[in-house]
C-alpha positions, 0 to 999 in steps of 0.5 A, a space after each residue: 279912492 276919490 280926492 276930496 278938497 276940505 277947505 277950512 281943513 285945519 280948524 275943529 271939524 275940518 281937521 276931524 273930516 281930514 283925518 276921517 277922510 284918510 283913514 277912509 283911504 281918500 286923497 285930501 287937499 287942504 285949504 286954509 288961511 289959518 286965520 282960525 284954523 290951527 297947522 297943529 290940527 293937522 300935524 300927525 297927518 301932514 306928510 299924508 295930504 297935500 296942503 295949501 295956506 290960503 284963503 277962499 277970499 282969493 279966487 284964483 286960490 281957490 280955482 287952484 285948489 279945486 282943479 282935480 277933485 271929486 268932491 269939495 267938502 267946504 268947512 273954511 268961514 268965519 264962526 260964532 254968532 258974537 263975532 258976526 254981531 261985533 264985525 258983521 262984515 268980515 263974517 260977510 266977506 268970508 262966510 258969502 263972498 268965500 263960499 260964492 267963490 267956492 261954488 263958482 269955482 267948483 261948477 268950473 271944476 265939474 266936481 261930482 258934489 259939494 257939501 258944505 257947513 250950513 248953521 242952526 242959527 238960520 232958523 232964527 227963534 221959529 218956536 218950533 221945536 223940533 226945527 225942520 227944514 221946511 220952516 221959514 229962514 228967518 236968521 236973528 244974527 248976521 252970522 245966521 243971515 251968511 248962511 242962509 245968503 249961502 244956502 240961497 246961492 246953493 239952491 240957485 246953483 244946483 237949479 241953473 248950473 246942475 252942480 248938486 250943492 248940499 247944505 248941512 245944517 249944523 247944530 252946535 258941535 263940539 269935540 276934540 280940537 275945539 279952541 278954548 281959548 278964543 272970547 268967541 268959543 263955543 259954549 261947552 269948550 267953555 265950560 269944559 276950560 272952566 270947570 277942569 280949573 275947578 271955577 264956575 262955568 259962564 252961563 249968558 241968560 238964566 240957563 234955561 235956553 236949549 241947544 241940540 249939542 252934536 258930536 263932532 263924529 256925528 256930522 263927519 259922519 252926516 258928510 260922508 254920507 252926503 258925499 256917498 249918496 247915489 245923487 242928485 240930492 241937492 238940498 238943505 238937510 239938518 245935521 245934529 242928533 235931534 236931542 234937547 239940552 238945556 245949559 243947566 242940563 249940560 253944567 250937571 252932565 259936566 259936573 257928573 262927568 267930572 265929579 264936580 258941583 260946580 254951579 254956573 255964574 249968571 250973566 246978561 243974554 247976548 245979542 243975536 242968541 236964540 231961545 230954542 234949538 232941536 233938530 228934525 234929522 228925518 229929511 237926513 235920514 230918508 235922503 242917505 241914511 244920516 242917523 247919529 252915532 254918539 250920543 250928547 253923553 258919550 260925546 262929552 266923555 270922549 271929549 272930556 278925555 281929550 281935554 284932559 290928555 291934551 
């Protein structure tokens, strides 16, 4: 059994690793300012974890957090690319101040490896496709310059201090505990919120743009392989399924699902919203056996399913 510190452990993949965790056996303490985060995420398994309300900003909440852990899987940030285009430094404070104060805190620690949620959006519009990791970081949005800020401080850690940092680089995940609701949700809870109203799904641009939509299960998955590798395998690594879907691709997988034909209202692009996005999982794969396990079309049936029943 190890112990796991999960910090933004109550919001959408956070809570997933916390349940993935425990039904694997491990102690998990939790850190999170609930700030996006949902203490209902987390309700059926309470009692099983030790938890704490509070926030990566605050150092010595952090420092307190980490004391005993083996690995800290480091989820807690300010999401979306909107946001960080309306309130840039807020997503700063959070995304580069909050992580350098988890490494730090961990190099102290001396936990054994450090896995934390890196973004597709440091790529930028590289017109490559599929991206890999040996591209230029050229991010487009201050939230894509966060991460990128954070795999730069991963990758000086590792070399000056020996604490094995691996960044996933993740690739627009969905699934259960997704929020809806929030003006800076993610595309398919979006749609899905839409469409089960019977109203048409919102599409920014002319629809054409395509993303590598992963299930959730897939990167939990990417991270405890991460966790497990026999190490050091400190790096910059893709988390997705290395498939393409348009959003007019994922309107008809969603109206297929659903029984429905609905079609999308049209709307200016966003700022800061890439072309192109598709992963090359193979530096994954070769590192420690990441390879997906559910594919675009399961994945939105699982969490069509939730949805429905929620």
């Amino acid at each position: 059994m190890a112990r796991y510190l999960v910090t933004g452990g109550a919001g959408f993949i956070g809570s997933n690793l916390v349940h993935a965790l425990l039904a694997g056996g491990h102690a998990v303490r939790v850190l999170d300012d609930l700030s996006t985060g949902r203490r209902e995420n987390l309700r059926d398994v309470m009692a099983s974890i030790e938890f704490i309300e509070g926030s990566i900003c605050d150092e010595a909440a952090v420092r307190d957090a980490m004391g005993g852990v083996d690995y800290c899987l480091h989820e807690a940030a300010i999401p979306s690319v909107p946001r960080s285009v309306d309130d840039p430094r807020a997503s700063n404070r959070a995304n580069v101040d909050g992580t350098l104060n988890v490494f730090l805190a961990a190099r102290d620690a001396k936990v054994r490896r450090v896995v934390f949620a890196s973004s597709s959006s440091v790529y930028g519009n590289t017109g490559v496709s599929p991206a890999h990791e040996d591209l230029p970081v050229l991010p487009i949005s201050p939230y894509g310059v966060s991460k990128a800020a954070c795999e730069h401080y991963a990758r000086v850690f590792s070399s000056l201090y020996g604490i094995d940092i691996v960044a996933l680089r993740y690739f627009n995940v969905f699934g259960p505990r997704q929020d809806p609701g929030s003006q800076y949700a993610a595309v398919i809870p979006i749609f899905i919120a839409h469409m089960l109203r019977g109203e048409r799904p919102p599409v920014h641009g002319d629809g054409r743009q395509s993303r590598d939509f992963s299930y959730v299960e897939n990167v939990i998955h990417a991270n405890l392989l991460a966790c497990e590798a026999e190490g050091p395998i400190a790096g910059m690594y893709n988390a997705a399924c290395g498939t393409e879907t348009t959003l007019l691709g994922l309107v008809a997988l969603l109206n297929h699902a659903l029984g429905k034909k609905l079609d999308p209202v049209f709307s200016p692009v966003r700022a800061g919203d890439i072309r192109r996005s598709c992963a090359d999982i193979s530096r994954a794969a070769k590192a420690f056996g990441y390879k997906p396990t559910v594919s675009i079309g399961e994945g939105l049936r699982r969490t069509l399913e939730w949805y429905q029943g929620a």
